[in-house]
KEBAVEX-866580 format. One record per residue (C-alpha): x, y, z. Coordinates in steps of 0.1 Angstrom, whole numbers, padded with zeros to 4 digits, always signed. Layout:
N
XYZ;...
% end
This chain:
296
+1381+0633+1179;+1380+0598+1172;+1406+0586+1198;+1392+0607+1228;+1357+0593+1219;+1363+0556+1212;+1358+0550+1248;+1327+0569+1252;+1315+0549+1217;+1323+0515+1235;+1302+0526+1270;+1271+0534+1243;+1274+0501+1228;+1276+0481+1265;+1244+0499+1274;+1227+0490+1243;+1237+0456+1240;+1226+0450+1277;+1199+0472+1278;+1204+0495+1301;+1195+0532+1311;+1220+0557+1307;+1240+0569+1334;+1271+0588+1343;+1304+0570+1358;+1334+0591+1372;+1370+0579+1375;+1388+0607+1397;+1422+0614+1381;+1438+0635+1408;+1426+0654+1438;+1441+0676+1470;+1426+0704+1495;+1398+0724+1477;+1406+0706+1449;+1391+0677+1425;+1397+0662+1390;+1377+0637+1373;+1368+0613+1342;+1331+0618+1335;+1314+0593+1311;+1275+0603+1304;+1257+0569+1285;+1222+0588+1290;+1203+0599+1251;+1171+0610+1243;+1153+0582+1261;+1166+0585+1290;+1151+0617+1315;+1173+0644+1326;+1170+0649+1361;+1181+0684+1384;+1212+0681+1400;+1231+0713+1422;+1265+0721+1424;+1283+0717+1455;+1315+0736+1444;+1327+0757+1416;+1330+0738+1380;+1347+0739+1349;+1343+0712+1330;+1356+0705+1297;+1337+0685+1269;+1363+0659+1253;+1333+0642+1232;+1298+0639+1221;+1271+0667+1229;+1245+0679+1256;+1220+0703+1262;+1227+0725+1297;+1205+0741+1317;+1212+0762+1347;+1197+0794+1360;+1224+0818+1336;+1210+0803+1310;+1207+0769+1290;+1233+0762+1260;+1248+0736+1239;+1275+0720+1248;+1302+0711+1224;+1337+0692+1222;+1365+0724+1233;+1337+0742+1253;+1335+0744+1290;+1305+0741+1312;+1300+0764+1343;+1286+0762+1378;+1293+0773+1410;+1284+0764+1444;+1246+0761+1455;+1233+0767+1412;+1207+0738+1401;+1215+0730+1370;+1203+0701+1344;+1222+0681+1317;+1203+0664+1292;+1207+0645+1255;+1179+0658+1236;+1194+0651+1199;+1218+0621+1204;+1237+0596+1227;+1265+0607+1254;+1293+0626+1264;+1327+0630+1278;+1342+0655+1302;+1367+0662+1319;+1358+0683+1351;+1375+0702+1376;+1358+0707+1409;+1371+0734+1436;+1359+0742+1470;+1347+0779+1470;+1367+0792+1498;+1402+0778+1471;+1386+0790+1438;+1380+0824+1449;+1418+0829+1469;+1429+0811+1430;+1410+0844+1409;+1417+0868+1435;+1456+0866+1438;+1451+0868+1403;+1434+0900+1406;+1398+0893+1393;+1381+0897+1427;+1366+0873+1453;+1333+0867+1434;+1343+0864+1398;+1325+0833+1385;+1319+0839+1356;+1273+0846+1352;+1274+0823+1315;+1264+0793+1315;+1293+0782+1290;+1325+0796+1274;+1329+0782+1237;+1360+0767+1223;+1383+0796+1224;+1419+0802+1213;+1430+0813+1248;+1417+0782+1264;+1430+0757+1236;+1464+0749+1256;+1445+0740+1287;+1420+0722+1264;+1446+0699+1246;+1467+0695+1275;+1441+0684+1294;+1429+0659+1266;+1463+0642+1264;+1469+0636+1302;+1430+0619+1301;+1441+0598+1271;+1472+0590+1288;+1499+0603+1259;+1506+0637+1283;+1522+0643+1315;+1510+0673+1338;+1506+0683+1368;+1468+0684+1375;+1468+0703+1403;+1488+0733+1386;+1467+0723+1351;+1434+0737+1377;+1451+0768+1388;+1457+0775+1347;+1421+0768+1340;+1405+0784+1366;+1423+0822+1360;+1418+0814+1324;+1386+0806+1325;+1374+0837+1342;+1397+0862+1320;+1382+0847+1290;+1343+0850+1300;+1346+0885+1301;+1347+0883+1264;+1318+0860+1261;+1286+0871+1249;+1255+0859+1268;+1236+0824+1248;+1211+0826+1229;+1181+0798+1226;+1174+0786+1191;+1144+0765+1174;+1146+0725+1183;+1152+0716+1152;+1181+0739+1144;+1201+0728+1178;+1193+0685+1165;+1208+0694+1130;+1236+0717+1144;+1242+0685+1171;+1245+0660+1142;+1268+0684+1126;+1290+0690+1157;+1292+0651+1163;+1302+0647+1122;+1331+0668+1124;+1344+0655+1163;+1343+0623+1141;+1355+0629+1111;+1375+0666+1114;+1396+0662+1083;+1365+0656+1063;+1362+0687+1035;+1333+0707+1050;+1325+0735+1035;+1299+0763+1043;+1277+0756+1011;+1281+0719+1022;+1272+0717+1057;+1239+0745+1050;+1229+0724+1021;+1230+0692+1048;+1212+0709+1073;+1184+0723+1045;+1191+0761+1057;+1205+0792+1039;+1244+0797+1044;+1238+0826+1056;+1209+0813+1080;+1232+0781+1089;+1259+0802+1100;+1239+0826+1126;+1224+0796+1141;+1252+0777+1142;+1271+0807+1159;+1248+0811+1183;+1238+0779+1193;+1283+0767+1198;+1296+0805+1201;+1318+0801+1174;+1318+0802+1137;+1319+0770+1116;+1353+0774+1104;+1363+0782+1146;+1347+0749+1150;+1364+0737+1128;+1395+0745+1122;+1400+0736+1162;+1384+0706+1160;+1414+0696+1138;+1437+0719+1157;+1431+0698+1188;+1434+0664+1170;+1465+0673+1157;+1480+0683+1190;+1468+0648+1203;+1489+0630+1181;+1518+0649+1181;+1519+0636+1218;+1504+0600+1208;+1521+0590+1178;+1556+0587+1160;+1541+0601+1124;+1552+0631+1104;+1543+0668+1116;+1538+0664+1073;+1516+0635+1079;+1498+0647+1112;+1491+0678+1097;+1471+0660+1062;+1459+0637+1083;+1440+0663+1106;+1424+0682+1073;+1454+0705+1065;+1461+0713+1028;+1501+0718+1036;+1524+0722+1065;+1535+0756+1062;+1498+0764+1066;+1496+0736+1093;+1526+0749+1115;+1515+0788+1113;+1482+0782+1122;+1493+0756+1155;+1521+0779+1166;+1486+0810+1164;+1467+0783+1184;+1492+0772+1211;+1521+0793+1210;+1544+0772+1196;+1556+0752+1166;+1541+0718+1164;+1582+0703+1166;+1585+0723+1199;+1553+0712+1217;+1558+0677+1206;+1593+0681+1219;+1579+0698+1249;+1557+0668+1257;+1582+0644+1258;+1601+0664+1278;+1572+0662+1303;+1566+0629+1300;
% end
């Protein structure tokens, strides 16, 4: 989305105007016991090396912009705008920007002994970390996605510590529905990543299937098995909640039209608009605007 990535654009453009090697800042946006919440900007791109780091606590971390490749011992994937990286305690793991420049996340951090009380009270067990690497951007997770989003942009008012508790029971009811990831060529995950990055850019653009295999010099048919398998979702998924969470950004960032927001985020109408945010978030886009003010 272009207003969650104009800050990541402007950290790019400081490191190339002064030259620099890329590296990763954090601004902590809340924290308590067995608990932490932060603002993660990554500058680093295809120059720069990707070195192993390990996790010191359970992690969910949710990609607000840009793209990288993750690597950890369940696997290594692509990671996406709407997905959500996974680690937990003691895993090496490696990030790195194979195909382009940066990313944004927004990552939750728990203490092991708090995340596994948090999923067992809710009845998945004392070990239930998920094994994936990754869960892709999924419908069940889009209300925790977009909430999230808004608080880090500063248009939303939550409670971050309770906004944890959501996404960790979430998180681990939806990866039992996840498939494992599958690797795919080089050169299909560089023209999948420039893909990704055009439509977090430009979401209201008209892609179509025949468009975006033509661009990437594939087969439809090949275009969308690799594309599934490299983001775990179809291209339409992509998306369609690629607009889905734009649109629920500026209903809690602007004054416009739902008529407006909703042609403005790729939408042919609002009747199809409003039927297909209330499927997403549960509610009409009226009500959740109304319901973020109400927060605020």
């Amino acid at each position: 989305m272009a207003e969650i990535a104009l800050a990541l654009e402007q950290a790019l453009e400081r490191r190339r105007t002064q030259g620099e090697a890329g590296r990763t800042t954090s601004r902590v946006l809340a924290c308590g016991a067995g608990w932490r919440i932060a603002d993660v900007m990554c500058t680093s791109g295809p120059q720069d090396r990707p070195f192993e780091e390990q996790h010191t606590h359970y992690a969910i971390a949710i990609v607000l912009a840009g793209s990288f490749q993750y690597r950890s011992p369940t696997g290594r994937v692509l990671m996406t705008p709407g997905s959500l990286m996974l680690g937990r305690p003691g895993q090496c793991f490696e990030c790195g920007h194979e195909h382009a420049e940066g990313d944004r996340c927004v990552s939750f951090w728990y203490a092991p002994d708090y995340f596994e009380r948090l999923v067992a009270d809710a009845g998945h067990g004392t070990h239930a970390h998920p094994g994936i690497p990754r869960i892709p951007p999924l419908r069940v997770l889009a209300p925790v996605v977009a909430q999230a989003t808004a608080s880090v942009m500063g248009t939303g008012e939550v409670s971050w510590n309770e906004l944890g508790v959501e996404l960790a029971v979430h998180t681990v009811s939806a990866a039992a529905g996840v498939s494992p990831s599958h690797r795919a060529p080089a050169n299909a995950e560089a023209r999948v990543t420039r893909l990704v990055r055009r439509i977090d850019r430009w979401p209201d653009a008209p892609f179509t299937l025949d468009t975006m295999s033509r661009d990437a010099g594939v087969s439809p048919y090949h275009f969308l098995r690799t594309f599934e398998r490299l983001t775990g979702v179809t291209p339409h998924q992509y998306i369609l909640r690629a607009r889905l969470r734009q649109a629920a950004l500026a209903l809690t960032s602007r004054e416009d039209t739902i008529l407006d927001i909703a042609l403005q985020c790729g939408f042919g109408d609002v009747s199809n608009f409003n039927r297909t945010f209330r499927a997403e978030f549960g509610r009409s886009p009226r009500a959740y605007r109304l319901g973020s003010r109400e927060r605020r």
